[in-house]
C-alpha positions, 0 to 999 in steps of 0.5 A: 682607201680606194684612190681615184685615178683619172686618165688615158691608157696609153699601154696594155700587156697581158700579165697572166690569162686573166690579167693585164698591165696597162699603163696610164697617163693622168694629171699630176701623177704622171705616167704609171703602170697598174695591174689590173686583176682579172681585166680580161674576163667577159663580165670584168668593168675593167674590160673596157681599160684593156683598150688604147685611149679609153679615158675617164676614171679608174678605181685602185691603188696609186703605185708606191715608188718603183711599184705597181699600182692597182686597178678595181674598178672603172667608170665614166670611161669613153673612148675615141672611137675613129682612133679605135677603128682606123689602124694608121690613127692608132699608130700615130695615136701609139707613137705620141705615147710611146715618146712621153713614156719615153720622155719621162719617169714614172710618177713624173707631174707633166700636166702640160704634156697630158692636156697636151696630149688629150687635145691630139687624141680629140684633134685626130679623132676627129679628122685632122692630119695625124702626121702633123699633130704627132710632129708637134709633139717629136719637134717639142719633145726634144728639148725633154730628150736634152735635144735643142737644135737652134730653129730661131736664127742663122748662127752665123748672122743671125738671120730669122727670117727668109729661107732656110735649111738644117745643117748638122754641122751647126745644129739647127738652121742655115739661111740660105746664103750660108748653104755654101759653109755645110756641104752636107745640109740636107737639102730639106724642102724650104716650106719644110724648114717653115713648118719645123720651126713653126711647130716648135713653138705651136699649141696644138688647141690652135689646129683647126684645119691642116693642109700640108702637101705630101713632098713636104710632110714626108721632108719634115719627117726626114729631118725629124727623124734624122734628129732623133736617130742619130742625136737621141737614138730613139725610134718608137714601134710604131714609127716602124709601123708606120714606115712599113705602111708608107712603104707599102703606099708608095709601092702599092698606090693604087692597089685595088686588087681586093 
């Protein structure tokens, strides 16, 4: 009996000169690796699953325990086709699939997250910010990483509301009267503090528009990524991509030499 599997390729590898390995995000199966015989030949209907974020259905096997699934066949698949042609969509479409394969096992029910995900895919293929969406994910994947930094009150007062940075030292926010009890805060953009807080919490079917300046974008991403560095110790390939490509726009801003 052939089981239908629905859902979105997150990764590729060759597996021999004809074959590859690609991984699946799908509801209610979760994440699973299929080999899929012959992909990478000229007439295979399996060509098009050899690309990121191709969707639709997939004809094989379901994988049995720690075992590899099957892949026959394909049909009703589309892609994303401005994350297809634009590299940094790509990267940032990677990176988000690289945290959730990380988050969970294999054959892991995570519905939530998969629809979740299905939604960013749209959302940066159609244009908005994809930094934003991807920081969405890093802030709420923490709690699946058994990270939980407090982003709802001052530990020491409790205060919610007003100014705030994000202290190491007491694992989450710091009002702005109590910046004198840590040292070594991180002096993060204030609007920066507003958006991680915010973003914890945010569907991402509730972005229609974003429009966050560059100085705080890049101060978030500190924070986030201090948190994952040196409280998860987990830094994707394509974060070092897209690091690399930042380095090379700020150094590089107005290269038009080509």
């Amino acid at each position: 009996m052939v089981d239908k599997i629905s859902g979105i390729v997150i990764s590729v590898r060759d597996y021999s000169e004809n074959d590859s390995l690609i991984k699946i995000i799908s509801p209610t199966i979760g994440i699973n690796t299929y080999l899929a015989r012959g992909s990478k030949k000229t007439k295979s209907s399996l060509k098009i699953a050899t690309q990121l974020f191709t969707y639709g259905d997939f004809f094989g096997k379901y994988p049995k325990k720690n075992g590899l699934g099957y892949l026959n066949s394909s049909e009703s698949t589309s892609i994303f086709k401005n994350i297809s042609l634009d590299i940094i969509l790509n990267a940032y479409a990677s990176h988000i699939a690289e945290l959730l394969a990380a988050a969970f096992d294999e054959n892991t029910n995570i519905d939530q997250w998969y629809f979740m995900f299905f939604q960013a895919l749209k959302k940066i293929d159609a244009g908005l910010d994809p930094q934003v969406i991807a920081n969405v994910f890093e802030i709420q994947l923490l709690s699946v990483f058994g990270v939980e930094p407090n982003l709802f009150s001052d530990p020491i007062d409790g205060q919610t509301e007003g100014e705030f940075d994000f202290s190491e030292q007491y694992n989450g926010i710091l009002s702005k009267k109590n910046y004198h009890l840590d040292d070594r805060r991180l002096h993060a953009n204030p609007k920066a503090i507003y958006y991680l807080r915010m973003f914890s919490k945010i569907k991402i079917s509730q972005f229609n528009s974003i429009n966050i300046s560059e100085n705080v974008k890049r101060s978030l991403q500190r924070v986030i990524n201090l948190i994952y560095d040196r409280q998860i110790g987990l830094k994707t390939r394509s974060r070092t991509f897209i690091e690399q490509m930042n380095s090379l726009q700020i150094k590089y801003p107005n290269d038009s030499s080509n």
